[in-house]
C-alpha positions in Angstrom: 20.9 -32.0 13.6 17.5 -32.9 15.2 18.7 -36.0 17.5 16.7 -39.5 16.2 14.9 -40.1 19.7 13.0 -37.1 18.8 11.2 -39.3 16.3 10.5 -41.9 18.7 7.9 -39.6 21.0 4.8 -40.8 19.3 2.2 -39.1 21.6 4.7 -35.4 21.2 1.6 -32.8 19.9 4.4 -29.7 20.4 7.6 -29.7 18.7 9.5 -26.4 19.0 12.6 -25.8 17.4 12.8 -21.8 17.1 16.2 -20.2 17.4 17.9 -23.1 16.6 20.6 -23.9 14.4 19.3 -26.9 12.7 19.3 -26.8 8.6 17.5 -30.2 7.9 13.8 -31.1 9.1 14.2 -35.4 8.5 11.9 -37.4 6.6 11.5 -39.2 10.1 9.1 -36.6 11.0 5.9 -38.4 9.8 6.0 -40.7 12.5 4.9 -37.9 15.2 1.4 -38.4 14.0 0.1 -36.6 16.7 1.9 -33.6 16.1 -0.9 -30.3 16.3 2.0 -27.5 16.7 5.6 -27.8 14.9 7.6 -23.9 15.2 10.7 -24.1 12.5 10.8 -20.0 13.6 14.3 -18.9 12.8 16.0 -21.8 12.0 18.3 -22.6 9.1 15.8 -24.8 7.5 15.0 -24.2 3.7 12.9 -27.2 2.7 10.3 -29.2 4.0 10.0 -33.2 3.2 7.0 -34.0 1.6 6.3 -36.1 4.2 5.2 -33.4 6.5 1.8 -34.0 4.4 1.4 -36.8 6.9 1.3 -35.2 9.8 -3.1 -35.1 9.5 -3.1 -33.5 12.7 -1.3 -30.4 12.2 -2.6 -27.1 13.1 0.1 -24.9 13.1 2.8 -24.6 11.2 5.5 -22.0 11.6 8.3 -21.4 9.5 9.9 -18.3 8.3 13.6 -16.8 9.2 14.7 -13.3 8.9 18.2 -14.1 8.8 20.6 -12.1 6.4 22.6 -13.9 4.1 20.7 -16.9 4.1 18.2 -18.1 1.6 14.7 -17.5 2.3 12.0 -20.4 2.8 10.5 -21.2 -0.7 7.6 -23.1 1.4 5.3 -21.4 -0.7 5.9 -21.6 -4.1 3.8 -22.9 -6.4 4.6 -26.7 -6.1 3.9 -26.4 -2.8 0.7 -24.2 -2.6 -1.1 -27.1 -4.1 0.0 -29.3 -1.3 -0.8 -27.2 1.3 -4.4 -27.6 1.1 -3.7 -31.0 2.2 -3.2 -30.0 5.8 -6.7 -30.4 6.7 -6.2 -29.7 10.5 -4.5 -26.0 9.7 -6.2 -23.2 11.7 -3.7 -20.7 10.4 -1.6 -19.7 7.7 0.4 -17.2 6.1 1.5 -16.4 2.4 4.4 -14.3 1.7 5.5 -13.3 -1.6 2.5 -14.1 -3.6 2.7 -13.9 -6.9 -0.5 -13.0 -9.2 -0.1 -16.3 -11.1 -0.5 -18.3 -7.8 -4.2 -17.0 -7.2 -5.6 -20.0 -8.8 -3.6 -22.5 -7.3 -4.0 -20.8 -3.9 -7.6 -20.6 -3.9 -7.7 -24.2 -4.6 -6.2 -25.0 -1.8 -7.9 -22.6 0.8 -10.7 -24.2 0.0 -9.8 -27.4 1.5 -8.4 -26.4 4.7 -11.9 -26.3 6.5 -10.8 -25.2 9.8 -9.0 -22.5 8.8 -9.2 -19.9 11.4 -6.4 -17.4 10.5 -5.6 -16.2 6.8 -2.8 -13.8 5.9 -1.5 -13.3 2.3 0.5 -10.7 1.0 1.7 -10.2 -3.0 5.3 -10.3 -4.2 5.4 -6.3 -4.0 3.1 -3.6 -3.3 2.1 -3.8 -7.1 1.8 -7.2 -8.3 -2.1 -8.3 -8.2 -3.3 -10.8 -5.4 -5.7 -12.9 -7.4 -8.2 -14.1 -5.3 -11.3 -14.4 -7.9 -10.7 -18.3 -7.9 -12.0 -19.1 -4.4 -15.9 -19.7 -4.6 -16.3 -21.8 -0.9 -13.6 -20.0 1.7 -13.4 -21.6 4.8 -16.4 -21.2 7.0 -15.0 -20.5 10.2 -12.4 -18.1 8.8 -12.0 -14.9 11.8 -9.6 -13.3 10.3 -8.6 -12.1 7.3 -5.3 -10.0 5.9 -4.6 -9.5 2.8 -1.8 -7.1 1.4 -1.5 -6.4 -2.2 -3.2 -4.8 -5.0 -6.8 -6.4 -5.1 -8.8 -5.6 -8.4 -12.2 -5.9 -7.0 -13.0 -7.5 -3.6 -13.9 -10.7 -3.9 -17.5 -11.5 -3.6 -16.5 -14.8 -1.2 -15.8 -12.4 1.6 -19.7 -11.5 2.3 -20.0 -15.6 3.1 -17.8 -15.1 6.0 -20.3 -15.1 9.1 -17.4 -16.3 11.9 -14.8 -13.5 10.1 -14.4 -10.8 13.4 -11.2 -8.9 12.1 -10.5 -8.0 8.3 -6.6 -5.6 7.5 -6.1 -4.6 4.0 -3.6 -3.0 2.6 -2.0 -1.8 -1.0 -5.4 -2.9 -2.2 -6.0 0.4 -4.2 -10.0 -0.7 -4.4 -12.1 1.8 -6.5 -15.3 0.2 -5.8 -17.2 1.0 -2.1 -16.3 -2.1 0.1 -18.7 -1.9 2.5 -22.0 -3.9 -0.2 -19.5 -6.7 0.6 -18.9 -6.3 4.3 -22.0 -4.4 5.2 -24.2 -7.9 6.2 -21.4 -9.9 8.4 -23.0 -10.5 11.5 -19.7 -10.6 13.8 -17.1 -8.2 12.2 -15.8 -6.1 15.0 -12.6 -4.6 13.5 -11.8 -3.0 10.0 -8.9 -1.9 8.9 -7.9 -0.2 5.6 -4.0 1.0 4.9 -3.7 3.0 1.6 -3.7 6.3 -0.5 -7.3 6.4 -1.9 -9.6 4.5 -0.1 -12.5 5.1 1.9 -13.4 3.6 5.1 -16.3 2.5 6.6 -17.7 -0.1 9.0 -20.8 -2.2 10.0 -23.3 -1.5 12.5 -21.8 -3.6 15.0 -18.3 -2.2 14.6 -16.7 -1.5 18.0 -13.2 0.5 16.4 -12.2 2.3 13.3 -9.0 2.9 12.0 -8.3 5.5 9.0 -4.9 5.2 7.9 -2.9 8.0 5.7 -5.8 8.8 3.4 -4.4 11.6 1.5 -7.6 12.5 -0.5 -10.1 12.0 2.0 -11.3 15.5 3.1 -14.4 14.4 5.5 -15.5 12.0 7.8 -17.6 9.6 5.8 -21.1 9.7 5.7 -22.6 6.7 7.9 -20.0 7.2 11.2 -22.7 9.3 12.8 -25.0 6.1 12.2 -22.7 3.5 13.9 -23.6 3.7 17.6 -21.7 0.7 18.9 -18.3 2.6 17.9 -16.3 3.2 21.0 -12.7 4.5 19.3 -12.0 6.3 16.0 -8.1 6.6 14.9 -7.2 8.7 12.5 -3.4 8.1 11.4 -1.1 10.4 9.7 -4.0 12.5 7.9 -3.6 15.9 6.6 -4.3 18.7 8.7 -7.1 20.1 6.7 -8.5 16.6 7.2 -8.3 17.0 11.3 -9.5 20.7 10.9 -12.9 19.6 10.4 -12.9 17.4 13.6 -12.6 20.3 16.2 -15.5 21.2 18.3 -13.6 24.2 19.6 -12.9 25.1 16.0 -16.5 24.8 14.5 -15.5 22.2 12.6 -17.8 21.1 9.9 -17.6 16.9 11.0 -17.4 17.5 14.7 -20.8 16.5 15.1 -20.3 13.2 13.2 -18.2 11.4 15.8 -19.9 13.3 18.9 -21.7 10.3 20.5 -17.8 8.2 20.2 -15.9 7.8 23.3 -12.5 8.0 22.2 -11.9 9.7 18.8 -8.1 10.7 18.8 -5.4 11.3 16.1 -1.6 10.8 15.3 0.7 12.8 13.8 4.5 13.7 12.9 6.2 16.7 14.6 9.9 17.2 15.8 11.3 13.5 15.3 8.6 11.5 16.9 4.8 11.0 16.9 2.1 12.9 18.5 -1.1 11.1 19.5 -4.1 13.9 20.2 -7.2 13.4 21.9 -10.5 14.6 20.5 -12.3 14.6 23.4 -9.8 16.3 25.3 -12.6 18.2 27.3 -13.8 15.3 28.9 -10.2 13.7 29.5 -9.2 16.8 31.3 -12.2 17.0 33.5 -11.8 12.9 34.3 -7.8 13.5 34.8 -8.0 17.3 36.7 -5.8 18.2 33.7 -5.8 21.4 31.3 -4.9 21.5 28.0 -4.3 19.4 24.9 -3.9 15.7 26.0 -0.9 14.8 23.5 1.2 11.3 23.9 4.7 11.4 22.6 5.8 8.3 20.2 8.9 8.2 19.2 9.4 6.0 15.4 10.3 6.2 11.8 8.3 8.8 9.7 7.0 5.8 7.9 6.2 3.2 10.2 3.3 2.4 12.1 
């Protein structure tokens, strides 16, 4: 139990209670009106009183536990997503388990939380459709953006997002090019996509690029030769005949595309652990005194990142 005198430290704008084994978060909690930061980070607590809707100066609220045997947080379901956009001091939050008839109630309440800084919503399972079509004003100083499930078509509110600097996608299974949507934002500097069948790209002012286990993808694509601010180029767990075309000692076809990028490299499995191969091992070796391949051993699961 959360002792009373807790309650009674009016000015308290921190409130930590991670690791803990407390099960109940009291109704009592509205009088810290000046709380900005409350951490419920695996604790035993299943519920939230409604009177955390009180708390107008909230900014972060954390609260999920990966505990077995104990019942996951329902904060998010859909009697509560509606409430949620009532935290009008929230600079972050995060959506688990989203199901597709949630989109419109979610929206609805993104909308409201003006400050939002930090967005991260994934679906219930890699299949079920994250519906975000609803949404029409997101919030303007949104700076990053994940989103994990399967995404129809990208929603057009994303080209509003001038503060947005870092976007992740994954299981999003897009057919359509992204990039008419993301092509214009003035400060996105990282881009991310993690799936079977999509194509990457960038903006102009893009700084890294990360390709991802793109199993149909059988060149660089068109427009990386263009992007002169890009100072490192990952590709992840792509096939071989993929990487072929990258070698300037092996007259590859695409060498010539990422030529003028500092640090092009690539990472693969071999003997129970990951490789991580440098592109531009010519000019490592030179800087290091070093012959050879430059190859970094990572050791993992085969399908983790």
């Amino acid at each position: 139990m959360i002792p009373e005198t807790f309650f009674k430290l009016f000015h308290l704008r921190y409130l930590s209670l991670r690791n803990t084994n407390v099960k109940v978060l009291p109704r009592s909690i509205e009088r810290l009106k000046q709380l900005e930061i409350l951490d419920l980070k695996q604790t035993y607590i299943t519920e939230l009183p409604v009177e955390i809707l009180k708390l107008e100066n909230i900014r972060h609220l954390l609260v999920y536990s990966c505990i077995l045997f104990v019942s996951p947080l329902q904060l998010f379901t859909s009697g509560i997503l509606s409430e949620v956009g009532m935290l009008s001091e929230l600079r972050r939050l995060c959506s688990l388990k989203l199901r597709k008839e949630d989109g419109r109630t979610l929206c609805s309440s993104i909308e409201k939380l003006c400050k939002l800084e930090f967005l991260n919503l994934k679906s219930l399972e890699e299949n079920e459709i994250l519906d975000l079509s609803y949404m029409l004003l997101p919030p303007p100083f949104l700076q990053s953006l994940y989103l994990t499930g399967h995404i129809v078509k990208l929603p057009q509110w994303i080209q509003a997002l001038n503060s947005l600097v870092k976007i992740y996608f994954r299981w999003t299974r897009l057919t359509e090019d992204p990039l008419k949507y993301l092509q214009d934002l003035p400060n996105l500097v990282y881009l991310e996509f993690l799936a079977n069948n999509n194509r990457e790209g960038a903006v102009p002012h893009l700084e890294k690029m990360v390709i991802q286990r793109c199993a149909f993808l059988e060149s660089v694509p068109n427009g990386i030769e263009c992007l002169l601010n890009l100072k490192v180029l990952e590709f992840f767990d792509m096939p071989d005949e993929f990487i072929t075309t990258l070698h300037p000692d092996k007259q590859g076809a695409d060498s010539w595309k990422v030529s003028h990028i500092h640090e092009v490299c690539y990472t693969y499995w071999r003997d129970g652990c990951w490789m991580v191969h440098s592109l531009k091992e010519k000019d490592n070796n030179q800087m290091s005194g070093h012959s050879g391949a430059v190859v970094t051993r990572t050791y993992g699961r085969r399908n983790s990142l």
